[in-house]
C-alpha positions in Angstrom: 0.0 0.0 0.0 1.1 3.6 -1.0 2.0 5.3 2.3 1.4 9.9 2.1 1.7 12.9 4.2 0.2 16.0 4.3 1.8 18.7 3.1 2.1 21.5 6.2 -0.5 24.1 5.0 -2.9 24.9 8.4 -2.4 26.8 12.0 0.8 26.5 12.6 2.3 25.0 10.2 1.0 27.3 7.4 4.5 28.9 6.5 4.4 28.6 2.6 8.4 29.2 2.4 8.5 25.3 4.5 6.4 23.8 1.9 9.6 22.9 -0.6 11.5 21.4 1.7 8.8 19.6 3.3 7.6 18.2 0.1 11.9 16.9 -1.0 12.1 15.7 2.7 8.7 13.6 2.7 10.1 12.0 -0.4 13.5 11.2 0.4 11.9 9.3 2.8 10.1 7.0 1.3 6.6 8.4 1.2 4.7 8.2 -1.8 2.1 11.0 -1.6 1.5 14.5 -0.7 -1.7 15.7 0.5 -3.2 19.3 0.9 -6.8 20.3 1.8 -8.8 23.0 1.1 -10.3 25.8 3.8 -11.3 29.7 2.6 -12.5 31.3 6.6 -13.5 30.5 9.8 -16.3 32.4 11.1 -16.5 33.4 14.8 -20.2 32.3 15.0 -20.2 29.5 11.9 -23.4 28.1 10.6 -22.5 24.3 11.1 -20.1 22.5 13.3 -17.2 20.5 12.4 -18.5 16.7 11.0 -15.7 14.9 13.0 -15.9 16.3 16.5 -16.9 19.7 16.6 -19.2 20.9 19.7 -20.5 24.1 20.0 -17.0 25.1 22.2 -14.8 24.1 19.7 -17.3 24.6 16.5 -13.9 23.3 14.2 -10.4 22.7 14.9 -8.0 25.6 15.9 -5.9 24.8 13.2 -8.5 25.9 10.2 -8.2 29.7 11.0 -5.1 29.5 8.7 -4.9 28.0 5.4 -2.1 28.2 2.5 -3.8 27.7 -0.9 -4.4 24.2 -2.1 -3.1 24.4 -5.7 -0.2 27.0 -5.0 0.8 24.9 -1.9 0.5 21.5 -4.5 2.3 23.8 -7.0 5.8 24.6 -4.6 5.7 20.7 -3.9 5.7 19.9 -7.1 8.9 21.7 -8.3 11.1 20.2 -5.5 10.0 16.8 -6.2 10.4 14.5 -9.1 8.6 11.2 -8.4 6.1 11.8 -5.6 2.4 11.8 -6.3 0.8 15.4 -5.5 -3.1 15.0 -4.1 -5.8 17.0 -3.0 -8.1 15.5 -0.1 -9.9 17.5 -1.1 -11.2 20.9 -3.3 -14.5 21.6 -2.7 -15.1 21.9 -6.5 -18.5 23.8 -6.1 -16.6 26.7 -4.7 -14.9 26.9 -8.3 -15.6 28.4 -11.6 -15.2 25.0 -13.6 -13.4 26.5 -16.4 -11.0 28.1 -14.4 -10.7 24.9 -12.3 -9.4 22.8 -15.6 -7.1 25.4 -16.4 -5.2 25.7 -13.0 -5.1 21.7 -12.6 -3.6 21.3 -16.2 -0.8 23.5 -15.6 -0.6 22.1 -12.3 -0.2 18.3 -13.4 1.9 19.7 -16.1 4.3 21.3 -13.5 4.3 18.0 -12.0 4.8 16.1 -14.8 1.7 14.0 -14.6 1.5 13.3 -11.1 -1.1 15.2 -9.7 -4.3 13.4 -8.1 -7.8 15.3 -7.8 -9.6 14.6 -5.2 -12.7 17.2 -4.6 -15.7 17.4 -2.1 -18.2 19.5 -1.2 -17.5 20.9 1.8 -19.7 21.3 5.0 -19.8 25.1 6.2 -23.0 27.2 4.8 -21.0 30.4 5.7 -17.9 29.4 3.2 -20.6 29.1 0.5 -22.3 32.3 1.4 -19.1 34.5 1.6 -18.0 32.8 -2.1 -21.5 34.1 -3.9 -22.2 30.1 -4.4 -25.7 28.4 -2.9 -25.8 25.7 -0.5 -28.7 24.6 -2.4 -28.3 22.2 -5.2 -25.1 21.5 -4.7 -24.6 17.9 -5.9 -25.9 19.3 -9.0 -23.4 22.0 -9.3 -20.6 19.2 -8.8 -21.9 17.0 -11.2 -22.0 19.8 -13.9 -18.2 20.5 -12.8 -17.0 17.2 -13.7 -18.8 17.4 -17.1 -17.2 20.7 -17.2 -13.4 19.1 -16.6 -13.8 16.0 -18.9 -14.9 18.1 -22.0 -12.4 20.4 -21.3 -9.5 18.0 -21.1 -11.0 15.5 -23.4 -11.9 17.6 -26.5 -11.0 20.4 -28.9 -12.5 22.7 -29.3 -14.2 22.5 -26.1 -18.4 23.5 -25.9 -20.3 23.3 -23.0 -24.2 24.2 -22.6 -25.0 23.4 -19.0 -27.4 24.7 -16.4 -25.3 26.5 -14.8 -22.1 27.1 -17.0 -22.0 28.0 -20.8 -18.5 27.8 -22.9 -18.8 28.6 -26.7 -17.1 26.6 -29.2 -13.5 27.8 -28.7 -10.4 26.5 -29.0 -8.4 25.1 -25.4 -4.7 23.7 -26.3 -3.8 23.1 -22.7 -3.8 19.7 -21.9 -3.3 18.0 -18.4 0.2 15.8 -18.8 -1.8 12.7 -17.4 -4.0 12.1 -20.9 -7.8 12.8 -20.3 -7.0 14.7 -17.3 -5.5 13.5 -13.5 -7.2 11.0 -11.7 -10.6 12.1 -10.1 -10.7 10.6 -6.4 -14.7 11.9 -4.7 -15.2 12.0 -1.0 -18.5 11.5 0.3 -20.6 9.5 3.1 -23.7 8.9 1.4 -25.6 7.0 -1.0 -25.9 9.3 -3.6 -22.7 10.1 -3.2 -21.0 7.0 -3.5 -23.1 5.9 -6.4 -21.4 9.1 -8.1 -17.8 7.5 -7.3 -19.4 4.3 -8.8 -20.5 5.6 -12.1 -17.7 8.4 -12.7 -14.5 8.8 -10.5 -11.3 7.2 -9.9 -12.3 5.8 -6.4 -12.9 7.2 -3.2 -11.4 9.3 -0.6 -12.4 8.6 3.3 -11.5 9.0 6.9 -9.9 6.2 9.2 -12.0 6.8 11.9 -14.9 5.7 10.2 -16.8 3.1 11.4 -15.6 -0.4 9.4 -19.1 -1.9 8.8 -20.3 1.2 7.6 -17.2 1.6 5.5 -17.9 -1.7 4.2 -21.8 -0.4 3.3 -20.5 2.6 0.8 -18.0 0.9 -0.5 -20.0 -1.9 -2.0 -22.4 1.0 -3.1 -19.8 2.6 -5.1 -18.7 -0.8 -6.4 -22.3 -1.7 -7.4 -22.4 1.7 -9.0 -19.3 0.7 -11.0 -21.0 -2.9 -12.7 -24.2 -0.8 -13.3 -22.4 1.6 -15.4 -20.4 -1.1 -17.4 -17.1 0.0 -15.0 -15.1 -2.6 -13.5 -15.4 -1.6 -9.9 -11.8 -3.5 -8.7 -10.5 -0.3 -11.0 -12.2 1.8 -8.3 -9.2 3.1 -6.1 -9.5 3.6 -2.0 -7.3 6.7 -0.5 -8.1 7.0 3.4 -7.2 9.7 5.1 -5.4 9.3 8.9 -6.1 12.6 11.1 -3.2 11.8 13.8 -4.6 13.1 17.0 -2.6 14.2 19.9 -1.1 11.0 22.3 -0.9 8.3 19.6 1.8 6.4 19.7 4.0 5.2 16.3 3.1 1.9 16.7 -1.0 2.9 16.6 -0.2 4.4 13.2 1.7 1.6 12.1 -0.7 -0.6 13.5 -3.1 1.2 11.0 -1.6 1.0 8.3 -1.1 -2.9 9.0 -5.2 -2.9 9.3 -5.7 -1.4 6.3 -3.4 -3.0 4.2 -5.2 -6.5 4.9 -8.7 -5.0 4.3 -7.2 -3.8 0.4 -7.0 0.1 0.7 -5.1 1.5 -1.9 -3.0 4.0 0.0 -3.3 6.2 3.0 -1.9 9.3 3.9 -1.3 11.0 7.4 -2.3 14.2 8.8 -0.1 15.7 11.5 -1.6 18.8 11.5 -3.3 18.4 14.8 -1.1 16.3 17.0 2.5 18.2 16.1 3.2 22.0 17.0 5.1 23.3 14.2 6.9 22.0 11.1 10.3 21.3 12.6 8.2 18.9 14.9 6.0 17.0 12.0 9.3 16.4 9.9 10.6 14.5 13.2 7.3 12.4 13.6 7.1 11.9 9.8 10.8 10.7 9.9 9.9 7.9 12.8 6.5 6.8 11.6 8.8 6.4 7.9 11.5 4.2 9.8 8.7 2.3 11.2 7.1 1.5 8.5 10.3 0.9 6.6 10.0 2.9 3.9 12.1 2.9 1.7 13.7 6.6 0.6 17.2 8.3 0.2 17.3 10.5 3.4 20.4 9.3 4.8 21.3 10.4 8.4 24.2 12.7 7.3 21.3 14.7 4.9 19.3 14.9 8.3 22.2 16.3 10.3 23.2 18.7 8.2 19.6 20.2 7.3 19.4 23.6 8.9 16.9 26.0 9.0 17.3 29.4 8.6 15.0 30.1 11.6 16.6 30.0 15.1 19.2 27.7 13.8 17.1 24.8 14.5 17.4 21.1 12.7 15.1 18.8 11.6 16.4 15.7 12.7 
């Protein structure tokens, strides 16, 4: 199984001048993918609370009230990297003008050489929606309509579109994705409808550890049912699963998770260290462990380690 990271992008570790050297060090040692999400605002009173955990004291983590850019954070990791997959867990694609979407993730997987992966949501805050001009309502609809939107346009020339909501005249579009037909399309989702979406027209699916296994089990076979309806062979379906490392667990949990979803036939997984290390300095050290644990294999020798300073207080990441 593929084994990611999270690129640092939130709270305290959004410092877009560590996101290079993040990105080379993640890949010298050993991992295989590199994750960033996607958050616009934070409001003090906010319409809904966080899915996974949120209370009306602590309405979302601490660590959303700063956020680097998803495709510009993707985009510094992608030039100090040569081999690494690049992902998105995920763009809320509804908060996009579709046109403008395809355009920014063809130069992107072109910058990266064709390794980009695009995973997109929906999102879960009314107030995001409100402050970007977009409605809550009909939604699903709106997303559906973008991926029409990012097939035609990376799929044909001259690109036309005549939607419901969007409208592109005949024209001409020479831009191309790298990755033929466009990067992989990875959906999140927790519900019927959406899962039957991943079925019929993405790449797989992206979900959250902590979920509950029988009720992973449930979707999953929705998507794959999906998949056969729509003349799609589901075992092409892909499973990405998402590892939010909370404060207090040990290396050997997250190793013990990875062993867990290895035998159950997850693709790859990626870990988020956003809310369980303090800085940056502090996830490169627990990303290096949970690496040697997992015996990764990578070319971050312990002479490289030693001798990489940071400019900032003169601290090492080691």
């Amino acid at each position: 199984m593929d084994v990611g990271i999270c690129l640092p992008q939130l709270g305290s570790h959004c410092e877009g001048s560590e996101v290079a050297e993040f990105a080379r060090t993640a890949e010298q040692l050993g991992y295989r993918s590199l994750w960033v999400g996607d958050r616009v605002l934070t409001p003090v009173h906010p319409s809904d609370l966080y899915p996974v955990g949120g209370t009306p004291e602590n309405p979302y983590p601490p660590e959303f009230t700063a956020a680097l850019d998803p495709l510009l954070t993707l985009t510094a990791a992608a030039v100090a990297t040569t081999d690494v997959r690049l992902g998105t867990s995920t763009v809320n694609a509804t908060w996009h003008n579709p046109l403008l979407l395809a355009r920014a993730v063809s130069s992107l997987d072109s910058i990266a050489n064709g390794r980009l992966t695009l995973g997109l949501g929906l999102g879960w805050m009314r107030d995001e929606y409100q402050a970007l001009g977009v409605p809550w309502s009909g939604k699903s609809e709106r997303l559906d309509e973008t991926l029409d939107v990012l097939h035609t346009v990376w799929t044909t020339n001259p690109v036309e579109h005549h939607g419901a909501l969007f409208d592109i005249p005949l024209s001409v579009v020479d831009l191309r994705p790298t990755q033929a037909g466009g990067p992989p399309i990875m959906l999140a989702g927790f519900g019927d409808a959406s899962m039957r979406r991943i079925g019929r027209r993405a790449h797989g699916w992206i979900n959250l550890w902590d979920m509950p296994p029988e009720y992973v089990g449930y979707l999953w076979s929705i998507a794959r049912s999906a998949a056969a309806d729509a003349g799609r062979d589901p075992d092409t379906l892909r499973r990405e699963t998402r590892i939010n490392v909370v404060p207090g667990q040990s290396v050997d949990t997250l190793v013990s998770i990875i062993a867990t979803l290895t035998e159950h036939g997850v693709d790859g997984a990626f870990f988020d260290l956003h809310y369980s290390t303090r800085s940056v300095d502090e996830a490169v050290q627990t990303a290096a462990r949970i690496a040697d644990r997992l015996g990764l294999v990578g070319d971050y020798s312990e002479t490289a380690r030693s001798n990489r300073i940071r400019t900032q207080g003169e601290s090492r990441w080691t």
